[in-house]
ChimeraX commands (.cxc) that place a marker at each C-alpha (Angstrom):
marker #1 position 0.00,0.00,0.00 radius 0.5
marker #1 position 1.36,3.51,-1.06 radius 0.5
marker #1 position 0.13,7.02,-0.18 radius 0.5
marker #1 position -2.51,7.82,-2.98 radius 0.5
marker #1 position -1.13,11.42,-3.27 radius 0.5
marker #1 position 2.19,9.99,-4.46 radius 0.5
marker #1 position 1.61,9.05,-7.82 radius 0.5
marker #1 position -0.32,11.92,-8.83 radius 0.5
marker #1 position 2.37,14.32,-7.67 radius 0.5
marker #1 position 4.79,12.23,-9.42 radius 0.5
marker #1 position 2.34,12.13,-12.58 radius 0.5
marker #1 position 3.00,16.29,-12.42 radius 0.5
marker #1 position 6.56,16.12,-12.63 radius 0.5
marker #1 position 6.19,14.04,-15.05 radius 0.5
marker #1 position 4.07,16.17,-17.54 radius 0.5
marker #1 position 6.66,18.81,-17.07 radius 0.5
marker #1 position 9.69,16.63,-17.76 radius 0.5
marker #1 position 7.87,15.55,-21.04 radius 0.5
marker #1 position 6.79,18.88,-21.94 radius 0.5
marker #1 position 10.07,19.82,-21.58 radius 0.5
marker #1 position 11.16,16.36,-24.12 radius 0.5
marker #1 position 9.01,17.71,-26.46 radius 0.5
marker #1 position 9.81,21.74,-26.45 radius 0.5
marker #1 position 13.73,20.92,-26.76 radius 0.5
marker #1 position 13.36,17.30,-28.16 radius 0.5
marker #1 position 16.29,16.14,-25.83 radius 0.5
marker #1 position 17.49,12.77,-26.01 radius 0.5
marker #1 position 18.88,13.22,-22.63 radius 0.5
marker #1 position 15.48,14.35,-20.88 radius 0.5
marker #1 position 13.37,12.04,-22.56 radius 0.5
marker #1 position 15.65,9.17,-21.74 radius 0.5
marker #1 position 16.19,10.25,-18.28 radius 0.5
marker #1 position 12.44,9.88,-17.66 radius 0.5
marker #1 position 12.83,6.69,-19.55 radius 0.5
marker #1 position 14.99,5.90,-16.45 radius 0.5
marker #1 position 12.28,7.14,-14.08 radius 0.5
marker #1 position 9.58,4.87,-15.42 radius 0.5
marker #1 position 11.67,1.67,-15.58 radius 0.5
marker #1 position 12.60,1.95,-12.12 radius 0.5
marker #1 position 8.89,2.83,-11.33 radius 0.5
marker #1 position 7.89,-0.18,-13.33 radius 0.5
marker #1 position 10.71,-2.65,-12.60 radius 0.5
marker #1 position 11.33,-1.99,-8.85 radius 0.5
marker #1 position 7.99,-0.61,-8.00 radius 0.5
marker #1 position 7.14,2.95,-7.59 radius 0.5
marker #1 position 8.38,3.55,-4.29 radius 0.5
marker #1 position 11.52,3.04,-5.27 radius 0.5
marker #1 position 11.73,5.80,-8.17 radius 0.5
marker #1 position 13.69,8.92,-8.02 radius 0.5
marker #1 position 10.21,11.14,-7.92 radius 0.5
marker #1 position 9.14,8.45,-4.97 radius 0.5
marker #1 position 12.28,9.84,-3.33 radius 0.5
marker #1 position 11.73,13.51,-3.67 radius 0.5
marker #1 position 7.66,13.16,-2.69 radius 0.5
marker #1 position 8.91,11.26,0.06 radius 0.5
marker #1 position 11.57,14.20,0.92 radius 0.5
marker #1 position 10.04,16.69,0.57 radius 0.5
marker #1 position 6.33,16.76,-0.39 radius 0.5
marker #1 position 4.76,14.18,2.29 radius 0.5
marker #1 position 6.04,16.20,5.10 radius 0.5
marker #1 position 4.49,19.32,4.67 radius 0.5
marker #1 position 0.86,17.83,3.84 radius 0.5
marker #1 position -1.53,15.99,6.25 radius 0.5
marker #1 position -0.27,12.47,8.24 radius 0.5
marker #1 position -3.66,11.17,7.58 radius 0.5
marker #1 position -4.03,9.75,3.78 radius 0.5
marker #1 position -5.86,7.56,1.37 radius 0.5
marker #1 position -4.03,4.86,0.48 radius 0.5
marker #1 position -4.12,2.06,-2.60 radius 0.5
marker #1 position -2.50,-0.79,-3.86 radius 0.5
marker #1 position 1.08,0.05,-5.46 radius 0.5
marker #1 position 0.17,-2.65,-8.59 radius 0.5
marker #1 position -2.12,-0.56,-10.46 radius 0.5
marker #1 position 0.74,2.75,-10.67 radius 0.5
marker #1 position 3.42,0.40,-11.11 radius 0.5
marker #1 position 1.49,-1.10,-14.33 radius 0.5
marker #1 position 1.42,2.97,-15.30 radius 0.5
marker #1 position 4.53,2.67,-14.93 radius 0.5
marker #1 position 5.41,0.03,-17.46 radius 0.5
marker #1 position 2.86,1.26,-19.57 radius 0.5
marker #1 position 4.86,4.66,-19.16 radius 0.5
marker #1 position 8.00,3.25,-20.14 radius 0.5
marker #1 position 7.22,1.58,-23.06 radius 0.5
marker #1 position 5.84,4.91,-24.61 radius 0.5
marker #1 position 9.29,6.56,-22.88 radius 0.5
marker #1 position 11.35,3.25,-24.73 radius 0.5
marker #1 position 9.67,4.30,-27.91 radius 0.5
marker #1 position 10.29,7.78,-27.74 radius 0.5
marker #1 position 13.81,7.43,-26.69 radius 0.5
marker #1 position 14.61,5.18,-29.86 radius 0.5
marker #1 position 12.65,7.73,-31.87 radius 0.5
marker #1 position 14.64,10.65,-30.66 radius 0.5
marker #1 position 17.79,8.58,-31.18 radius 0.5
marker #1 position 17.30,7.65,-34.72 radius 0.5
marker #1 position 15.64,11.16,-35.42 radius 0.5
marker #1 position 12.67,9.72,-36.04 radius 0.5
marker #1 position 10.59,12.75,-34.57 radius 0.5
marker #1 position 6.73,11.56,-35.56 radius 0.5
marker #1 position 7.68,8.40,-32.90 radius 0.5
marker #1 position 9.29,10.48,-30.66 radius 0.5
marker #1 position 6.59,13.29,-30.93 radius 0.5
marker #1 position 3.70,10.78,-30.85 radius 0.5
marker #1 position 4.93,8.65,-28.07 radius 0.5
marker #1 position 5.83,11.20,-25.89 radius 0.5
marker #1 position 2.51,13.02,-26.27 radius 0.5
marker #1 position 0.87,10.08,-25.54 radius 0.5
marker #1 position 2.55,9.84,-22.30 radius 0.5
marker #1 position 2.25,13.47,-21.15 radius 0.5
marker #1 position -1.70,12.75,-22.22 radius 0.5
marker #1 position -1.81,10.18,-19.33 radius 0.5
marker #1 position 0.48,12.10,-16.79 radius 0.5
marker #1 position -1.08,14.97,-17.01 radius 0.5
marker #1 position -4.63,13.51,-16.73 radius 0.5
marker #1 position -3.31,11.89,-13.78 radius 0.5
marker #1 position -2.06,14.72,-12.22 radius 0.5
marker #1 position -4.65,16.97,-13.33 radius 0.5
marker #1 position -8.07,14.52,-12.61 radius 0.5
marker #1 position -7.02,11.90,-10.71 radius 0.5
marker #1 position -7.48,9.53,-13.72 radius 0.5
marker #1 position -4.46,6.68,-14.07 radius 0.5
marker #1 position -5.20,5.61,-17.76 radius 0.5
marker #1 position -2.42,2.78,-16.68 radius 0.5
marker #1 position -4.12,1.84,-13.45 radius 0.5
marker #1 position -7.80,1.43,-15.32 radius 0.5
marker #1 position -6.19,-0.77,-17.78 radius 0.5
marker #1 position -4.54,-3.00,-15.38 radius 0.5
marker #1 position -7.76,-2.96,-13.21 radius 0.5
marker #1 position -9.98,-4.05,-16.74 radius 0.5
marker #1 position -7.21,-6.69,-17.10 radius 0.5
marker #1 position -7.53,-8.18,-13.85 radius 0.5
marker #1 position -11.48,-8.36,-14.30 radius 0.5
marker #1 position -10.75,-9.76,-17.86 radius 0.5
marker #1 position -8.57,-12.80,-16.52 radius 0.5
marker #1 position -11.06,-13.39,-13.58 radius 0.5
marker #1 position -13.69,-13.90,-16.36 radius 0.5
marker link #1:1,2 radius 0.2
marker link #1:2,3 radius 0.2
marker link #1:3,4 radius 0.2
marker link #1:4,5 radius 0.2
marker link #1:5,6 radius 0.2
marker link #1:6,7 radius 0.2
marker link #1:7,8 radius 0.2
marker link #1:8,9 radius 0.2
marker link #1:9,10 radius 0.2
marker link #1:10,11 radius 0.2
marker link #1:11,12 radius 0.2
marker link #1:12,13 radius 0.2
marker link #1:13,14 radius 0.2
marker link #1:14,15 radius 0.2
marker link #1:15,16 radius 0.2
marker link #1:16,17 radius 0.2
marker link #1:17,18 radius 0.2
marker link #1:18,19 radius 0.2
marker link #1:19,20 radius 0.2
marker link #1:20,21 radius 0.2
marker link #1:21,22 radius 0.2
marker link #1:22,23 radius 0.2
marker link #1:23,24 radius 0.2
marker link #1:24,25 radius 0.2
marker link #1:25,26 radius 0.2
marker link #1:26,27 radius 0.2
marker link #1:27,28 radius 0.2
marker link #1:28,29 radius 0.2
marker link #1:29,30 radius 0.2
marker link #1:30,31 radius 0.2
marker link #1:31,32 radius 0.2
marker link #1:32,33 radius 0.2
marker link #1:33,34 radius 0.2
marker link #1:34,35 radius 0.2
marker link #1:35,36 radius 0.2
marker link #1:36,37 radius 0.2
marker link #1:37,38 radius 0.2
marker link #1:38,39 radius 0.2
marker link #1:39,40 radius 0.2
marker link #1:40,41 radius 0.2
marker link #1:41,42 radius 0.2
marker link #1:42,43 radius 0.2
marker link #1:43,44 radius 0.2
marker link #1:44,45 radius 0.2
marker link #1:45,46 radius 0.2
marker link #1:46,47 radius 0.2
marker link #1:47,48 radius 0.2
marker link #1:48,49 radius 0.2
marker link #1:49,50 radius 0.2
marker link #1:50,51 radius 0.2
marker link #1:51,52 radius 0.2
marker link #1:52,53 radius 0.2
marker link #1:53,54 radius 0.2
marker link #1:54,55 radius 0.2
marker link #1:55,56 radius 0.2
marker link #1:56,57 radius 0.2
marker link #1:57,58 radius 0.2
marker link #1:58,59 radius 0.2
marker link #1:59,60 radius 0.2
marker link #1:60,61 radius 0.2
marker link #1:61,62 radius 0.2
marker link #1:62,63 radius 0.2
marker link #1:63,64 radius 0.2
marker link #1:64,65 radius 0.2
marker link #1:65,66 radius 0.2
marker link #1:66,67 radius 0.2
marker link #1:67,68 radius 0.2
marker link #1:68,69 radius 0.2
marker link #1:69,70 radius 0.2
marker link #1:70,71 radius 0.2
marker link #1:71,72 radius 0.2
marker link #1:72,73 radius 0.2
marker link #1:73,74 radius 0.2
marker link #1:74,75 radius 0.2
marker link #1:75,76 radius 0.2
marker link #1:76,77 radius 0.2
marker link #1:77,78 radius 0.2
marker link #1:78,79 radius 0.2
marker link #1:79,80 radius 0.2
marker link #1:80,81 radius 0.2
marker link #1:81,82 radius 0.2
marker link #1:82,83 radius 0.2
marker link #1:83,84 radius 0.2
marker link #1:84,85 radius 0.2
marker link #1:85,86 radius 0.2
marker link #1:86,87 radius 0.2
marker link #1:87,88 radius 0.2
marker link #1:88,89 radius 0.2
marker link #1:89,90 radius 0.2
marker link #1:90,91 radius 0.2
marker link #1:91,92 radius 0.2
marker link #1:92,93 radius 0.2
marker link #1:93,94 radius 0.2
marker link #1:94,95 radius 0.2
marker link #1:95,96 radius 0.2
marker link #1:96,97 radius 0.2
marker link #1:97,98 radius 0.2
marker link #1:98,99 radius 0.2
marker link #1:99,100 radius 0.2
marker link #1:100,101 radius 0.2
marker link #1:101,102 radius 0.2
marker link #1:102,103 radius 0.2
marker link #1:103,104 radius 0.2
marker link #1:104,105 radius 0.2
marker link #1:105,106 radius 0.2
marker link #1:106,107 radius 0.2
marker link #1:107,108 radius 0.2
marker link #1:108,109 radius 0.2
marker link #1:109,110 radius 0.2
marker link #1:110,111 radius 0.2
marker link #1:111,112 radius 0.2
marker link #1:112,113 radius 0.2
marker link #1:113,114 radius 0.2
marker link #1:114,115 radius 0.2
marker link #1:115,116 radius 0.2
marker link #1:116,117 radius 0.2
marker link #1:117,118 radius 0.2
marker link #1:118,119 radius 0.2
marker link #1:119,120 radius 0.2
marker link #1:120,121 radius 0.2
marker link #1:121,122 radius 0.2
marker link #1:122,123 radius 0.2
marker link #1:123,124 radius 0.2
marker link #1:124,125 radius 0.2
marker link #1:125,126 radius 0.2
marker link #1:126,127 radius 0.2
marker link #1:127,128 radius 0.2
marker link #1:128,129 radius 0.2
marker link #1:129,130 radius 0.2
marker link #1:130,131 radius 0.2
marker link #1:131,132 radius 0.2
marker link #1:132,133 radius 0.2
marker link #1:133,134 radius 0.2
marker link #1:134,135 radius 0.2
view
């Protein structure tokens, strides 16, 4: 169980980072939050960089008492997150700038509706395929 207030602060740096990817089309930022979303997806979410820094210093200046929810669902955002970073990366790499442009948009699309709504896209698709393999 994480602190539900996590991820969507984390889903806000995010959306800058990427806007930032996409202004300067940086190899270096985009594969630096490549970076971010593998160890988000691979080691969980708590264990990321912007985990880290919420931890630091976010968490301590907002209320002890949270919601919180199942680290699975973000840490499926995650992957999902880092496949669009993968694909950007190797866009931005072989200057292929409709992948890069197209995958990174699609990933700001989800961070920032995360960060803006409350709405995981990655969390409701690992939630419809856990109802899916249920039956």
């Amino acid at each position: 169980m994480i602190d539900a207030r996590g991820p969507r602060w984390s889903a806000g740096l995010t959306a800058i980072v990427l806007v930032i990817a996409l202004i300067t089309r940086s190899q270096i930022v985009i594969a630096l939050q490549l970076v971010q979303f593998g160890i988000g997806a691979f080691a969980g979410p708590p264990k990321s960089p912007y985990a880290w820094l919420y931890k630091r210093f976010v968490q301590p200046r907002l209320s002890k008492t949270f919601d919180s929810e199942d680290v699975r669902p973000p840490q499926f955002a995650q992957l999902v997150g880092f496949i669009f970073a993968l694909l950007a990366t190797v866009g931005a790499l072989t200057h292929t700038w409709p992948l890069f442009t197209i995958a990174t948009s699609f990933a700001l699309f989800a961070a920032f509706l995360n960060s803006a709504f409350g709405y995981c896209l990655g969390c409701k698709m690992y939630l419809l395929g856990v109802r899916l393999r249920r039956g």
